[in-house]
C-alpha positions as CSV (number, residue, x, y, z in Angstrom):
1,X,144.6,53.4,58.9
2,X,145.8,53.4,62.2
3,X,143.3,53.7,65.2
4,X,144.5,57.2,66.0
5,X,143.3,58.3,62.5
6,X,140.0,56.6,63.2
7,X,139.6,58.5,66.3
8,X,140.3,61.7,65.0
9,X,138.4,61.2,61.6
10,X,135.0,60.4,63.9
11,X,135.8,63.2,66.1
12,X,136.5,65.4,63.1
13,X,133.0,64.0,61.4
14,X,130.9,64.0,65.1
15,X,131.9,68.1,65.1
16,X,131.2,69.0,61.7
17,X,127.7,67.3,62.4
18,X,127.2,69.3,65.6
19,X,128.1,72.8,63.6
20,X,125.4,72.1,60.8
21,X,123.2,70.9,63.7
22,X,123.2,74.2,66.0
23,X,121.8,76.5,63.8
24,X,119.0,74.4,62.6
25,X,118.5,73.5,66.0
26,X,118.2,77.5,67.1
27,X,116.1,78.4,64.4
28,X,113.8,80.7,65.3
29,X,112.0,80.8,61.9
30,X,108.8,78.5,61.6
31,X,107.3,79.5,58.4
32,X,106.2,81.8,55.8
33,X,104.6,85.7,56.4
34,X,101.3,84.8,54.8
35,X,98.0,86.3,54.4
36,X,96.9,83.9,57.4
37,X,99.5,85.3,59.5
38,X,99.2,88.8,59.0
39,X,95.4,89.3,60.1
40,X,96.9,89.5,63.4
41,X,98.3,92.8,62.2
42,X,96.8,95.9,62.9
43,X,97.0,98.6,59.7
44,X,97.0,98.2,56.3
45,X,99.3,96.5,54.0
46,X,100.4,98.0,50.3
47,X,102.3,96.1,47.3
48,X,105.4,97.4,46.2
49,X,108.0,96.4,43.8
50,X,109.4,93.9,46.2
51,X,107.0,92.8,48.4
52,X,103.9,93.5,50.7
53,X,104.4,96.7,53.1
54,X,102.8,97.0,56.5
55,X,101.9,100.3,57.1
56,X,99.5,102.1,59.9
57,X,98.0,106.0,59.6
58,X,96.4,107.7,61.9
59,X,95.5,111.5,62.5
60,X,93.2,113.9,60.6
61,X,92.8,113.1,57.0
62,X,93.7,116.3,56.0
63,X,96.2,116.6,58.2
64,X,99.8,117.3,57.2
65,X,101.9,113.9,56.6
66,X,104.2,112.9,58.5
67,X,106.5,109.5,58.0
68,X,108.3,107.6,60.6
69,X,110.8,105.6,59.2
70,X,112.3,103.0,62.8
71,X,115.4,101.6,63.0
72,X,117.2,98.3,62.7
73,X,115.4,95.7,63.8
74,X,112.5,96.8,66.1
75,X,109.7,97.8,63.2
76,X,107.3,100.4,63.6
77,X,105.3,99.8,66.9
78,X,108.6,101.7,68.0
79,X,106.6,105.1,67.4
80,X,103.4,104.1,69.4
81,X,103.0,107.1,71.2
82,X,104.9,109.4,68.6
83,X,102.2,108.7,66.0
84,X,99.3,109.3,68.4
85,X,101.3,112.5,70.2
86,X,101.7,113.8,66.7
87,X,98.1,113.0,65.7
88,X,96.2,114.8,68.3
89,X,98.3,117.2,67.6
90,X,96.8,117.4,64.2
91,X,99.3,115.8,61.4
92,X,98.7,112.9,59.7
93,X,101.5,109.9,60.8
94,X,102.6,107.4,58.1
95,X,104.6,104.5,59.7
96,X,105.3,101.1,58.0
97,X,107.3,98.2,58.9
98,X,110.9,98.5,56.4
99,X,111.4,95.3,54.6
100,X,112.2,92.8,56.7
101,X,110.7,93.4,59.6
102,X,107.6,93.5,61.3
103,X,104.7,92.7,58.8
104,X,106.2,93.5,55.7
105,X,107.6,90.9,53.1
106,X,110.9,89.4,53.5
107,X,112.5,89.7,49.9
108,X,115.5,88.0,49.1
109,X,117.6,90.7,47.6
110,X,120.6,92.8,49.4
111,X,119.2,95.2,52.3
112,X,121.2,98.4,51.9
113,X,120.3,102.4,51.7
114,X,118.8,102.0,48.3
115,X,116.6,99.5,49.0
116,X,114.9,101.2,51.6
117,X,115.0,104.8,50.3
118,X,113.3,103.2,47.2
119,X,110.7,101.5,49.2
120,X,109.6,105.4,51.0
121,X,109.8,106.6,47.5
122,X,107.5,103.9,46.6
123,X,105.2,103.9,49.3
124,X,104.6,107.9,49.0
125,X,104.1,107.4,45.4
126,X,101.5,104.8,46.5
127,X,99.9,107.0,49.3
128,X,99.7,109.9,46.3
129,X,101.9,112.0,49.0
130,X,103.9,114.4,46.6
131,X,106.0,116.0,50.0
132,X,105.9,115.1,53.3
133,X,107.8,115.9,56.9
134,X,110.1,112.7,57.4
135,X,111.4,111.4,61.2
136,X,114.0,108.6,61.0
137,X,115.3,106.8,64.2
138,X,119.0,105.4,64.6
139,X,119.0,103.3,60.9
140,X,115.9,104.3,59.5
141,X,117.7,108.2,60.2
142,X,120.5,106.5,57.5
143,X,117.7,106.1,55.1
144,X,115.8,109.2,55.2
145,X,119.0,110.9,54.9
146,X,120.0,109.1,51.9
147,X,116.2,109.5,50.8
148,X,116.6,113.6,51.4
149,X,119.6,113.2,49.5
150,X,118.2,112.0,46.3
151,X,114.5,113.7,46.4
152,X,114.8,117.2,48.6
153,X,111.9,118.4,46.9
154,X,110.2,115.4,48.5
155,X,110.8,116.3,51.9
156,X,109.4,119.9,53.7
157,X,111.3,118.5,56.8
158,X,113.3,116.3,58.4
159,X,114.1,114.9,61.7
160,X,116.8,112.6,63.0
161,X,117.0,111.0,66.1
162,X,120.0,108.8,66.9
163,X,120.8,108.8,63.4
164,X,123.4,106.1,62.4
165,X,125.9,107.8,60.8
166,X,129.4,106.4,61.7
167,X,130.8,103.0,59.9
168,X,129.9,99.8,62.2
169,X,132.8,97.0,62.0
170,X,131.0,94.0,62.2
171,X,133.9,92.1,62.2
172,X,133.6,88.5,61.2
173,X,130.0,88.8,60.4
174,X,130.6,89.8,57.2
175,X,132.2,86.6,56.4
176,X,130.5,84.1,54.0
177,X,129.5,81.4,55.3
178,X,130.6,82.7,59.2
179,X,128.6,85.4,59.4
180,X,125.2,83.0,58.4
181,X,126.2,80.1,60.7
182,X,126.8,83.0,63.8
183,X,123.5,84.5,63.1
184,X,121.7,81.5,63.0
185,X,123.6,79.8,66.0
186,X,124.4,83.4,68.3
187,X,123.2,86.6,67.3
188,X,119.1,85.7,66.7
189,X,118.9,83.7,69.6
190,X,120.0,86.7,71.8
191,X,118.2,89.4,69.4
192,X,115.2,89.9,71.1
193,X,116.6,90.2,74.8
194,X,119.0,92.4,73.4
195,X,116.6,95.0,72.6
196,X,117.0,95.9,76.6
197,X,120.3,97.3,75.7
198,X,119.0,100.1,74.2
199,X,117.3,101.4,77.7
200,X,119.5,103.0,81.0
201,X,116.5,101.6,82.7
202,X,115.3,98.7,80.9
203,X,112.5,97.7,84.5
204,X,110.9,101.1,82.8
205,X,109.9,99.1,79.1
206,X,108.1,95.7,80.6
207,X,107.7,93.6,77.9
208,X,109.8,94.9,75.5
209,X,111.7,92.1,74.6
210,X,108.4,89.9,74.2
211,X,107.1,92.3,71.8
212,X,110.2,92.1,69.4
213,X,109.5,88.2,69.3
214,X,106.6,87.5,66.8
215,X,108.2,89.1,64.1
216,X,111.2,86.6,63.7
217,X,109.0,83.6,63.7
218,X,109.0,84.2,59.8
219,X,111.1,83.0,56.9
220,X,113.5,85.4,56.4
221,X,114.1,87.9,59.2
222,X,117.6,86.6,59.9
223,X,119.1,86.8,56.3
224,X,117.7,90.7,55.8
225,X,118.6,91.1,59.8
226,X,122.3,89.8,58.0
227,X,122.1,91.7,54.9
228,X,121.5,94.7,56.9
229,X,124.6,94.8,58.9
230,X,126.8,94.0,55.9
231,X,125.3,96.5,53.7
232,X,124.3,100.0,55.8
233,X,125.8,99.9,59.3
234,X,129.0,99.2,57.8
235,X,129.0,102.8,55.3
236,X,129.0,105.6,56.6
237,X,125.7,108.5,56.2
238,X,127.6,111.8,56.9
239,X,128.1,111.9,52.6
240,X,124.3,112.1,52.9
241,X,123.5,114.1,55.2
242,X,126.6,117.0,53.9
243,X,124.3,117.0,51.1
244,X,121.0,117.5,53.5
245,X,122.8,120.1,55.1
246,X,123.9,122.2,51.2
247,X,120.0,121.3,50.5
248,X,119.4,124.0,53.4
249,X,116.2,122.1,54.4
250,X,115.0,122.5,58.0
251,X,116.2,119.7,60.2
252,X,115.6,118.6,64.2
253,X,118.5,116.2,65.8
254,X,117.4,114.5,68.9
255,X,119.5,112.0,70.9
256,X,119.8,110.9,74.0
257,X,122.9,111.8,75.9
258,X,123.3,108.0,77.6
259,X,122.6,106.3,74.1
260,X,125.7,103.2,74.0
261,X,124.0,101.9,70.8
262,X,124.5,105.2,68.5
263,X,126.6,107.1,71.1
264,X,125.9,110.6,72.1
265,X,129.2,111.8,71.2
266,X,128.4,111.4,67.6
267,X,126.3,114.0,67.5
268,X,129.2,116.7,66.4
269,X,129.7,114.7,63.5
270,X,126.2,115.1,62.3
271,X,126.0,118.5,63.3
272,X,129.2,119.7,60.8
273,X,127.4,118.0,58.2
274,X,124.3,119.7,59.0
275,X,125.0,122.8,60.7
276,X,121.6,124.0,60.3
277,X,119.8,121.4,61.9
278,X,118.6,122.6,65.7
279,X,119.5,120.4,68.4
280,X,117.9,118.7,70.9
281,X,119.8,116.5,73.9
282,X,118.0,114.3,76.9
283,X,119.8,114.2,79.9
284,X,120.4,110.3,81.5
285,X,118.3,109.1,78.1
286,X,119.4,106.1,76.2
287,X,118.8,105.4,72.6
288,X,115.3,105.7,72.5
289,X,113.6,108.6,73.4
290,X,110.1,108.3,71.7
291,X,110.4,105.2,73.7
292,X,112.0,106.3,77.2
293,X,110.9,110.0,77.1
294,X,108.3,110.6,75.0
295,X,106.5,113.3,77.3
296,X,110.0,115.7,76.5
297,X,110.5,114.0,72.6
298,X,107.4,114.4,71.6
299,X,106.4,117.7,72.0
300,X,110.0,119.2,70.9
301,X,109.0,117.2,67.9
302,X,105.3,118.5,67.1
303,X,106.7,122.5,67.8
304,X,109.8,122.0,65.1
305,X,107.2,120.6,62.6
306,X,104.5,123.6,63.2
307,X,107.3,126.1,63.1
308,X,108.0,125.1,59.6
């Protein structure tokens, strides 16, 4: 072997070493979501068919139901001031954390619509709620409309804000192999500062990225975080929601006309597929509005659910 080889054989060995190293050395998860961890946790926590559930109610007890469903990857402290807005307003707010996230348990099984419209089916089952008003933000709007699809008489209304509906290309992420080496390595390192994104005026939300943090510490997040991209942003939700919109139930789109992350211009789409549903727009609002604007969300919100 000549020394050329050599060289090139060590420098060949020395860089497949460094690509196993990076990800284990950015690995953001410590340990397991135990019992120990989650007494930090405000709420309650149900067992469902594949896992714990974290889930937090608050309003009257006799108060009409009402479940949040949140998005991607921030779980439900998202809807802060939606669930108490909507419980002095007299309903009764449902939110839970979707597999994956937050509190709740971190199965190992594919993360796509039917997973999480099964786990709302389960967790009203569990809360003995026969029908309830549903409000799903940016993904967790995917999975109620996929839930409304398969169980309208489950559902008295529904509202969608941001609702993913388009096909994501998440280009080589969907690669095995790839996809789990740039997660590990690029994607959950940047994750929680990311979360800014979503805001025109990110100085508004101090400590927004901070909060996102805890939640990845746990064995887990990044392979559902993974799962979830290959298996609902990449499918489209407009099948579901024609299907919402035959099912002539009443229906509330909000979105926020500077939202980059589910764009504003997206709205049509969902509109023709629901042409029922009443609209709502925020001027100069990004992708969160029960975040950024919850003083003009809010309210819009509680009068579209007493007026039905």
């Amino acid at each position: 072997m000549t020394a050329f080889r050599k060289i090139l054989l060590a420098l060949g060995g020395a860089l497949v070493l460094t690509l196993a190293a990076i990800p284990l050395a950015r690995n953001l998860e410590q340990g397991p979501l135990d019992a120990s961890a989650r007494r930090q946790a405000p709420g309650q926590f149900v067992t469902l068919s594949h896992g714990i559930v974290h889930v937090r109610i608050e309003g009257p007890e006799q108060g009409r139901p009402v479940v949040l469903v949140h998005g991607f990857s921030v779980p439900n402290y998202v809807f802060d001031k939606t669930s108490a807005d909507l419980a002095a307003s007299g309903f009764r707010t449902i939110r839970f954390d979707l597999y994956g996230r937050g509190w709740s348990d971190r199965p190992d099984v594919v993360y796509d619509r039917e997973l999480f419209a099964n786990q709302l089916l389960e967790l009203m089952d569990t809360l003995q709620l026969p029908r309830a008003d549903l409000l799903g933000l940016s993904m967790g709007g995917a999975i109620v409309g996929r839930f409304t699809a398969e169980h309208p008489d489950r559902v008295r209304s529904l509202v969608l804000v941001a609702p993913l509906n388009q096909p994501q290309d998440i280009s080589v992420m969907a690669w095995p192999g790839v996809g789990e080496w740039l997660m590990r390595s690029w994607y959950l390192p940047k994750l929680a500062g990311s979360q800014l994104e979503d805001f025109p005026h990110p100085e508004r939300v101090p400590g927004w990225a901070e909060r996102f943090q805890p939640q990845m510490r746990y064995d887990g997040f990044g392979r559902a975080i993974l799962s979830s991209m290959r298996h609902v942003i990449t499918a489209s939700s407009l099948p579901d929601f024609e299907k919402v919109g035959k099912a002539g139930l009443p229906v509330l789109l909000v979105w926020g006309e500077a939202d980059k992350t589910v764009p504003f211009a997206q709205h049509a789409a969902v509109q023709r597929a629901i042409p029922q549903a009443q609209f709502f727009s925020l001027p100069a609002t990004g992708h969160l509005p029960v975040v950024e604007e919850p003083e003009l969300t809010d309210p819009q919100i509680a009068a579209f659910l007493g007026r039905h």
